[in-house]
MARNUTI-362016 format. One line per field, with one value per residue (C-alpha): chain; z, x, y; residue number from 1. Coordinates in Angstrom, 3 decimals. Example, Ala and Ser with C-alpha at 12.3 -4.5 7.8 and 13.67 -1.06 7.14 Angstrom:
cadena: A | A
Z: 7.800 | 7.140
X: 12.300 | 13.670
Y: -4.500 | -1.060
num: 1 | 2
This chain:
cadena: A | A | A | A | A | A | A | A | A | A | A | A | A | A | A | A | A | A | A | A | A | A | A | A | A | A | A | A | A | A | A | A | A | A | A | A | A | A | A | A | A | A | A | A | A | A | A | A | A | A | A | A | A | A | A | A | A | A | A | A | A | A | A | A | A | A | A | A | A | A | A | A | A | A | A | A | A | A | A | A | A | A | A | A | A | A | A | A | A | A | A | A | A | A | A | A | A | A | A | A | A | A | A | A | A | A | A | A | A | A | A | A | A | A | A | A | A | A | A | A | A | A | A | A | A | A | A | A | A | A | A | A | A | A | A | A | A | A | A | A | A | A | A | A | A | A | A | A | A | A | A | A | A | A | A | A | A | A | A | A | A | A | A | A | A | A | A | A | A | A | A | A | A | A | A | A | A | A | A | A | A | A | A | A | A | A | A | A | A | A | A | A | A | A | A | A | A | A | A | A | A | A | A | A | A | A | A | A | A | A | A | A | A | A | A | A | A | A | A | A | A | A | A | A | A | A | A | A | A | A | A | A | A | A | A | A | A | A | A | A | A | A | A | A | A | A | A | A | A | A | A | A | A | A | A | A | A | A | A | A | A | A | A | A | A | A | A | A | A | A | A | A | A | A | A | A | A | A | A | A | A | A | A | A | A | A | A | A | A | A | A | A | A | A | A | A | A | A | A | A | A | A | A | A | A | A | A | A | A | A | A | A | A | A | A | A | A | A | A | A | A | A | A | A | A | A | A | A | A | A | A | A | A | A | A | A | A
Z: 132.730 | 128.913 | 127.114 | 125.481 | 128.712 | 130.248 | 127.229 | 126.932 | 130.611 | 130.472 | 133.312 | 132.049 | 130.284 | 127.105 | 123.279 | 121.288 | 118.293 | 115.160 | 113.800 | 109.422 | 107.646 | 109.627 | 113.372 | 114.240 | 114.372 | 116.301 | 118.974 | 120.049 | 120.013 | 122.155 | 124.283 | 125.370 | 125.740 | 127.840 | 130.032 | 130.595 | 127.462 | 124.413 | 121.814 | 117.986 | 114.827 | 111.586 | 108.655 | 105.928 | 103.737 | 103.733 | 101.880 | 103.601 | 103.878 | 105.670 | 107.577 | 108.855 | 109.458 | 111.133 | 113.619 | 114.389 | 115.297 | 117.801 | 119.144 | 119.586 | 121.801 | 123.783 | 125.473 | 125.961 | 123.573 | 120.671 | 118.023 | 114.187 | 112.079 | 108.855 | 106.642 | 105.441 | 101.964 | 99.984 | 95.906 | 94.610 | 90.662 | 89.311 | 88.763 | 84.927 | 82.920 | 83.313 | 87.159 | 86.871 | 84.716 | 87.540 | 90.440 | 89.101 | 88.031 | 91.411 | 92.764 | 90.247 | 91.485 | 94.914 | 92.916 | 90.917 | 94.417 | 95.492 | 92.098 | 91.594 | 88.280 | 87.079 | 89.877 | 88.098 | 89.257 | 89.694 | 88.600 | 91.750 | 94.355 | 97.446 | 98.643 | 98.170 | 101.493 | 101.175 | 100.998 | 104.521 | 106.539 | 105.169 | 106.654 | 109.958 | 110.342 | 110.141 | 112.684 | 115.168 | 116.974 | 120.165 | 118.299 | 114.492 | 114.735 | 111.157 | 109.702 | 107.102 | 107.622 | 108.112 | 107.551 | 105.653 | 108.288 | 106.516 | 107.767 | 111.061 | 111.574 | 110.398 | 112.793 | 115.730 | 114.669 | 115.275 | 118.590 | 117.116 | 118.847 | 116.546 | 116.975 | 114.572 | 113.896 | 114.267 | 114.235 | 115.457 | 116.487 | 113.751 | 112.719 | 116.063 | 116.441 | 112.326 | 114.213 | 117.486 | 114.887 | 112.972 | 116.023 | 116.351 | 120.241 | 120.989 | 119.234 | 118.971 | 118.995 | 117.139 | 118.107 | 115.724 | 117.615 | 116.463 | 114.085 | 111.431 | 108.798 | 109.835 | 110.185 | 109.095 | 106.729 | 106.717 | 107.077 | 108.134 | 111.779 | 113.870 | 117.204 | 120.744 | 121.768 | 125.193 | 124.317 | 121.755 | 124.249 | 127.087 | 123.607 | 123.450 | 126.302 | 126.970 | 123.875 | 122.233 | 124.832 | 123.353 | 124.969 | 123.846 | 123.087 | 122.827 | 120.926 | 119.490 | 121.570 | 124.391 | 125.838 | 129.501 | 131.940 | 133.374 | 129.116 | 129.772 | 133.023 | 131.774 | 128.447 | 131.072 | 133.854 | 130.793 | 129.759 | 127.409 | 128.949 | 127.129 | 125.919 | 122.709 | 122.185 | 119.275 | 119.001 | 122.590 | 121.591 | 118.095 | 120.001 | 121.849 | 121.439 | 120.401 | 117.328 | 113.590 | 113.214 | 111.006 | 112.256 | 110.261 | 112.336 | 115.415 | 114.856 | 113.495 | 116.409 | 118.930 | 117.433 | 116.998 | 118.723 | 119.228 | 116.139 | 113.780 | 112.467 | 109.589 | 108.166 | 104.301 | 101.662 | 100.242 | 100.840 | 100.966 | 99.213 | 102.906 | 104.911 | 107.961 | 110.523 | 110.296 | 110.789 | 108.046 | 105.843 | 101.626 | 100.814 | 102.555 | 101.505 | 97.856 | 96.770 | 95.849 | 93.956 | 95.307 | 93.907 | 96.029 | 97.803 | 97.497 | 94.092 | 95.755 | 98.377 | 95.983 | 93.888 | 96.790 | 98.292 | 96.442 | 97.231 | 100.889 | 100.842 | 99.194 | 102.109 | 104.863 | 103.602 | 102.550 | 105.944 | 104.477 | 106.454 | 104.569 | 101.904 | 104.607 | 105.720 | 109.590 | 111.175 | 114.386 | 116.670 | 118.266 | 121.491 | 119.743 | 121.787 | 124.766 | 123.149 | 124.881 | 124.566 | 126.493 | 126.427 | 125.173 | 129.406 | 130.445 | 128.390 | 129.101 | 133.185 | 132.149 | 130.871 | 133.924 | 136.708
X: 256.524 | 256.176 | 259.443 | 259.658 | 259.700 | 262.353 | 264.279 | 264.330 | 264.384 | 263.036 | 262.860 | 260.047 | 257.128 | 257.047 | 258.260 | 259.201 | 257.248 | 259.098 | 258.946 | 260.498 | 261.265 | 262.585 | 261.600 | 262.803 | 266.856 | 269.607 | 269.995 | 266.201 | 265.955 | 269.099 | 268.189 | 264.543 | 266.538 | 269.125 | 266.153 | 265.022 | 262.371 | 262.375 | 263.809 | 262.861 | 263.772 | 261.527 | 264.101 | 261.360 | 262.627 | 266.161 | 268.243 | 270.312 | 273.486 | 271.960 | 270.149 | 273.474 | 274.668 | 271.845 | 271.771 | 275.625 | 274.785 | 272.084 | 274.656 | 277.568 | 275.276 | 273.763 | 274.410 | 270.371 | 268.086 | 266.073 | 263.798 | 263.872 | 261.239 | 259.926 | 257.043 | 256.048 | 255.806 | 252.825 | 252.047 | 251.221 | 250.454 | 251.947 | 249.280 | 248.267 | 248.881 | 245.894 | 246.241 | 250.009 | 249.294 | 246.244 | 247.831 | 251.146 | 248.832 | 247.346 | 250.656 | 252.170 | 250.872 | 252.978 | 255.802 | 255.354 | 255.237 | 258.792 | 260.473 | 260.708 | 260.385 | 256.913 | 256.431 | 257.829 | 256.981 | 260.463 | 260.839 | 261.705 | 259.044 | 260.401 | 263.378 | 263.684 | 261.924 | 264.328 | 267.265 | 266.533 | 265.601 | 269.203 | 270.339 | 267.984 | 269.304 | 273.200 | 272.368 | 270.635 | 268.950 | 267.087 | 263.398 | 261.865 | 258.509 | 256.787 | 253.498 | 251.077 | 250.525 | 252.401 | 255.307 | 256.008 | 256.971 | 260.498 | 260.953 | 259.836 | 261.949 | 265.119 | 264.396 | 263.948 | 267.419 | 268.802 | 267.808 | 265.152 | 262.031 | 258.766 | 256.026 | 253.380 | 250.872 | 247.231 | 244.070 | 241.385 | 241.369 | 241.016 | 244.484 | 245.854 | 244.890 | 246.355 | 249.493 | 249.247 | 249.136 | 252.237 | 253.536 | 254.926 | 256.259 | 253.636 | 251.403 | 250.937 | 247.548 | 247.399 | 243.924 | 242.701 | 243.975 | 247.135 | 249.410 | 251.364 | 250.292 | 247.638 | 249.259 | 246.381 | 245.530 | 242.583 | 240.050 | 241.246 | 239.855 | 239.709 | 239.172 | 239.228 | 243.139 | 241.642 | 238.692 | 240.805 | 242.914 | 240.333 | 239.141 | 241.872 | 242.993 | 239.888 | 241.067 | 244.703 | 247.696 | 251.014 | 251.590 | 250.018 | 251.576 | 248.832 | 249.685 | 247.555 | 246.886 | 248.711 | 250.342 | 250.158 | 251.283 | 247.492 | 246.977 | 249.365 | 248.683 | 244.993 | 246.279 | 248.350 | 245.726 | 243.909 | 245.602 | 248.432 | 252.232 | 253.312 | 252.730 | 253.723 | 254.466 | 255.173 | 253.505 | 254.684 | 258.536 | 258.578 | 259.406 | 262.135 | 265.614 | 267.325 | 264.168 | 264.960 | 261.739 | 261.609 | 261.747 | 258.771 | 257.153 | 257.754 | 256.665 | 253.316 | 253.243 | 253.905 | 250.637 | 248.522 | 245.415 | 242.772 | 240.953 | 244.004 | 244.190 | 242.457 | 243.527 | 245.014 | 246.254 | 247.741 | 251.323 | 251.966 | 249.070 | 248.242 | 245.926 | 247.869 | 246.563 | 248.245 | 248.257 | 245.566 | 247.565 | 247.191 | 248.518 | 245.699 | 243.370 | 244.228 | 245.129 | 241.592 | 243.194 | 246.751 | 248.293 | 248.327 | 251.461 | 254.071 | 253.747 | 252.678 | 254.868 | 258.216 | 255.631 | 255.717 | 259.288 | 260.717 | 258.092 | 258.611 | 262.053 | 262.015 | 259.300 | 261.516 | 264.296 | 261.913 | 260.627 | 257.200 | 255.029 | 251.712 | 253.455 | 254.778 | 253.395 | 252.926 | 252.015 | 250.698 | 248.272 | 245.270 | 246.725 | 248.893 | 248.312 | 249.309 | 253.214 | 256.248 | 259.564 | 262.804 | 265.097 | 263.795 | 264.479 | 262.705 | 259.340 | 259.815 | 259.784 | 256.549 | 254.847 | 256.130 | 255.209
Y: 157.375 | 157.014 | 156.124 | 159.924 | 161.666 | 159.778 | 159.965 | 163.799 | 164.626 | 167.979 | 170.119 | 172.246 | 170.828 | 173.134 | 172.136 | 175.421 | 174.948 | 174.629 | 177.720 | 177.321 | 180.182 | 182.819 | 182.981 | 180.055 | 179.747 | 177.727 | 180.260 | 180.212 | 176.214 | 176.127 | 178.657 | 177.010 | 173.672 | 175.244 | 176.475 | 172.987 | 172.857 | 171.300 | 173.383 | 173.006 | 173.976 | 173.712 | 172.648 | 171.841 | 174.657 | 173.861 | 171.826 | 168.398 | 170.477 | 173.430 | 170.513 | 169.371 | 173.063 | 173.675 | 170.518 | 171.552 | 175.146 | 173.841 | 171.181 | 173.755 | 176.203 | 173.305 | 169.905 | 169.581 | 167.581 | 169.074 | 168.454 | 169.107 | 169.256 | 168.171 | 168.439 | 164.864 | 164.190 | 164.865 | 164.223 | 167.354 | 167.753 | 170.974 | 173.507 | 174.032 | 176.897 | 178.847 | 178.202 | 179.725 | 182.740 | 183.619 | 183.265 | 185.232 | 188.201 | 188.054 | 188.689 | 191.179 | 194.535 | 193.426 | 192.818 | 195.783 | 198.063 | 196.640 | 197.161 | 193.463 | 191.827 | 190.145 | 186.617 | 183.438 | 179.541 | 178.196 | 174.365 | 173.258 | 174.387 | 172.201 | 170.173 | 166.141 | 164.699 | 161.519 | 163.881 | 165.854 | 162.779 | 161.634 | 164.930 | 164.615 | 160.773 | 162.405 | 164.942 | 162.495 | 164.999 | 163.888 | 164.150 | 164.554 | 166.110 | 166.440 | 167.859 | 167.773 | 163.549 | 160.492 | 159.550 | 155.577 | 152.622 | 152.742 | 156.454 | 155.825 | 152.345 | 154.339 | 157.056 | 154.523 | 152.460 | 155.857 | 156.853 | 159.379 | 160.362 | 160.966 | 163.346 | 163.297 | 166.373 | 166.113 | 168.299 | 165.598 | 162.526 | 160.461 | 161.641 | 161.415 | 157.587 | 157.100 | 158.207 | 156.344 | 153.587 | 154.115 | 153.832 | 156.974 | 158.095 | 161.449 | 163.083 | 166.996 | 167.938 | 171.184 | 173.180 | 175.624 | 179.000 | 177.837 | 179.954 | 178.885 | 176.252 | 173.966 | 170.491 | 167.781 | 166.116 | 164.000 | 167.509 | 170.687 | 170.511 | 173.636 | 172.302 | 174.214 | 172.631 | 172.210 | 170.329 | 168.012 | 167.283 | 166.463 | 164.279 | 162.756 | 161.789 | 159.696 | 157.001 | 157.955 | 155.767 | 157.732 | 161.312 | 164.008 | 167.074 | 170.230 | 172.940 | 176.466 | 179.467 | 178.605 | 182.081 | 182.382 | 179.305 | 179.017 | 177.848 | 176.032 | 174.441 | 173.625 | 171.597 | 169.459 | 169.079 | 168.065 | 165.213 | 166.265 | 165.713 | 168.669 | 172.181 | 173.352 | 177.338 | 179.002 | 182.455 | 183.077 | 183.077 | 185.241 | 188.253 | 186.280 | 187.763 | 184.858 | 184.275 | 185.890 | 187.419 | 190.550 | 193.901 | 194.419 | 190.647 | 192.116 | 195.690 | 193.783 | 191.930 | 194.140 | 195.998 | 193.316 | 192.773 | 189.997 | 189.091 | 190.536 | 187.145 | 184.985 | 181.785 | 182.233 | 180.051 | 183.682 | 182.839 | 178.628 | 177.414 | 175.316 | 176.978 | 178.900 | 181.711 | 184.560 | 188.409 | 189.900 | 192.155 | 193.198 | 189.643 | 187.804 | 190.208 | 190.612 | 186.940 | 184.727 | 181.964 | 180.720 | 177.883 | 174.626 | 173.797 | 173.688 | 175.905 | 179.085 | 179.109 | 179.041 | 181.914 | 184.038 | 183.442 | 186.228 | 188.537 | 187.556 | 188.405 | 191.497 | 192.398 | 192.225 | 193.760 | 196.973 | 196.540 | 196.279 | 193.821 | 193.936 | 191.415 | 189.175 | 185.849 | 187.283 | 183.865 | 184.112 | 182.697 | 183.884 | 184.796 | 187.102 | 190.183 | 188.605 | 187.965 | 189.795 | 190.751 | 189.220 | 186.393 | 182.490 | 182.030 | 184.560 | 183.869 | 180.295 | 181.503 | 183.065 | 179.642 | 177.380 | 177.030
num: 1 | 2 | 3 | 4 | 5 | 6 | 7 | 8 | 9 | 10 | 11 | 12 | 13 | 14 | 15 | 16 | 17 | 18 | 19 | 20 | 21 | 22 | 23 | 24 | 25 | 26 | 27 | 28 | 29 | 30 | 31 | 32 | 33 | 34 | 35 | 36 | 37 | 38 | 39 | 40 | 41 | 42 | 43 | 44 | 45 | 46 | 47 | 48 | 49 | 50 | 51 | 52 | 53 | 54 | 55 | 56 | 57 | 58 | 59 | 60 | 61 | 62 | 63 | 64 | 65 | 66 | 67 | 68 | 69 | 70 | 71 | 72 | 73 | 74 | 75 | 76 | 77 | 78 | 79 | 80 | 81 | 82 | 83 | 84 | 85 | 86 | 87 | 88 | 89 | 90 | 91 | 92 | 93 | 94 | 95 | 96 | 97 | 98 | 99 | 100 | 101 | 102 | 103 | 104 | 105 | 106 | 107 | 108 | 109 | 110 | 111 | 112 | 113 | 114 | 115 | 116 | 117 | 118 | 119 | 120 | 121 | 122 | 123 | 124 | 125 | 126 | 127 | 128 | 129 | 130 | 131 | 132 | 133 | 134 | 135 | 136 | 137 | 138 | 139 | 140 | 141 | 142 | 143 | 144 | 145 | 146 | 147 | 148 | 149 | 150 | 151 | 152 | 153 | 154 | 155 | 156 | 157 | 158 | 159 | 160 | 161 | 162 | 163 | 164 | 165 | 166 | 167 | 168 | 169 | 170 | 171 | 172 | 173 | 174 | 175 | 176 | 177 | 178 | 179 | 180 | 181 | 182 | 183 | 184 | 185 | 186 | 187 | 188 | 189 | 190 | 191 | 192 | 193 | 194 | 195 | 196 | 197 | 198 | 199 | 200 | 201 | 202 | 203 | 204 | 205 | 206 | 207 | 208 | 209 | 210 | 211 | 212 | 213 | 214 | 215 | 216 | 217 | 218 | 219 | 220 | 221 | 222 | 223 | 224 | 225 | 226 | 227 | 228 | 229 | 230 | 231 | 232 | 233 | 234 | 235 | 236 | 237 | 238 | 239 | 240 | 241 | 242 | 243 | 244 | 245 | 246 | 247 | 248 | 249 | 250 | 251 | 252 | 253 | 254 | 255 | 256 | 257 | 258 | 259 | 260 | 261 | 262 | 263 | 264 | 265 | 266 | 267 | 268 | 269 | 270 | 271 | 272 | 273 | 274 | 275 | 276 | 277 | 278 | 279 | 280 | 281 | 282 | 283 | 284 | 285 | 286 | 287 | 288 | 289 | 290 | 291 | 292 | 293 | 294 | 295 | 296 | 297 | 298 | 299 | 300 | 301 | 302 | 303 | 304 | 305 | 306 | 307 | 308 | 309 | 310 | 311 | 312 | 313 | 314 | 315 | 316 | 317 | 318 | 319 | 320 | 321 | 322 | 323 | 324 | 325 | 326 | 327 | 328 | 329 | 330 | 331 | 332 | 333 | 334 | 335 | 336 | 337
């Protein structure tokens, strides 16, 4: 049995996907590892110290391993002038709807990379996933010194084997019925998530971890007959009670149905599949990210607290329609056996 699996001893064979920005919270992660999964937490948008707050509100609520989550660095030139004064005009008539002020690009669009993996090293937690590309063999050999797990992100193969090469511990093959951001890097594959796994299998050694569209346990049984040693789930659990998605999320979701999502750049400046709403319809030139997501953060906030969902980032996957209410354990019971 590959060294990851014995090391995190799950009794079910599903990984909560790591859910940043607002679904995902210390509750759900604990909950799905008190069930026997692998709970996670996406901390990309936080700074070290809510890092380490976060990583002690997991630990307090369970004894059972879990994952964090980080987005690896990336250089990213700020976006000129002319870029700036588009994409805030783009955004203005939203802002102008909620009674906010005219959108401003804040000088610091993200948090120091070196700082949180400080923050992830304090916390220990049993596994760092991360997205968006690789992380440097200093980052990886301080992890391992630690006792940390690492699951790289890939959309196709030629990223997975980049990873296998790092030597990182599993790989998470994201398919493109995923929701949420998509994590590559190299090109911004779209692959079936069965068929890249069945891919995979055939040359990449570490474990594979398939994730995207993967809402009922016969998905999930097929990714693992497959070839992958785990299933990821993301979409499945925003309606859980324990996740801190909106009221204005869930009533979204609850009404979605299939083909109510399109991949955007509206919100983050990455493309991400989410729910289509005014946002993804009305914004043509976002700035890369990071800059457009810190553009849009206030906008975002001001959304959910007005209840208004057609200026929220509403990430979902394809499967969406088939999501459900009840507990983290109780959807979990639904994906295994």
């Amino acid at each position: 049995m590959p060294v990851i699996l014995q090391r995190l001893n799950l009794r079910v064979p599903i990984v909560l996907a790591p859910m940043a920005g607002g679904p995902g919270t210390p509750e759900l992660a604990a909950a799905v590892s008190q069930a026997g999964g692998l709970g996670s937490l996406g901390v990309a948008y936080l700074t070290p110290a809510q890092i380490r707050e976060t990583g002690a509100a997991v630990r307090r609520l369970t004894p059972g391993p879990f994952a964090l989550n980080l987005f690896a660095p990336q250089p990213a030139a700020r976006p000129t002038q002319l870029e700036v004064a588009r994409a805030t005009a783009e955004l203005a008539p939203f802002h102008a709807r909620l009674g906010l002020a005219p959108p401003v690009l804040t000088a610091q669009a993200e948090q120091d990379f070196e700082s949180q993996l400080e923050a992830v090293l304090d916390v220990c937690p049993a596994v760092l996933s991360f997205t968006f590309g690789r992380l440097d063999a200093r980052h990886l050999e301080a992890l391992r010194a630690r006792g940390v797990l690492t699951m790289g992100t890939a959309t196709g193969l030629d990223e997975a084997r980049q990873l296998e090469a790092d030597g990182v511990d599993a790989v998470v093959l994201q398919g493109g019925a995923a929701g949420g951001h998509r994590g590559g890097w190299l090109t911004d594959e779209r692959a079936d998530t069965l068929a890249l796994v069945q891919a995979a299998a055939q040359g990449v050694r570490v474990p594979l971890i398939a994730a995207g569209g993967l809402m009922t346990r016969e998905d999930v049984r097929a990714v693992l007959d497959a070839g992958a040693r785990l299933a990821q789930c993301g979409t499945a659990f925003l309606r859980a009670a324990e996740a801190g998605t909106s009221a204005p999320y869930r009533s979204a979701l609850a009404a979605a149905r299939p083909g109510d999502t399109v991949l955007t750049r509206a919100f983050s400046g990455r493309t991400a599949r989410g729910l289509r709403n005014a946002v993804t319809e009305g914004v043509a030139h976002p700035l890369p990210y990071p800059f457009q997501n810190a553009l849009t953060r206030q906008l975002r906030a001001a959304g959910a607290e007005a209840g208004r969902a057609d200026v929220l980032s509403l990430w979902a996957g394809e499967g969406v329609g088939q999501g459900r209410e009840g507990s983290a354990a109780q959807i979990l019971a639904g994906l295994w056996p």
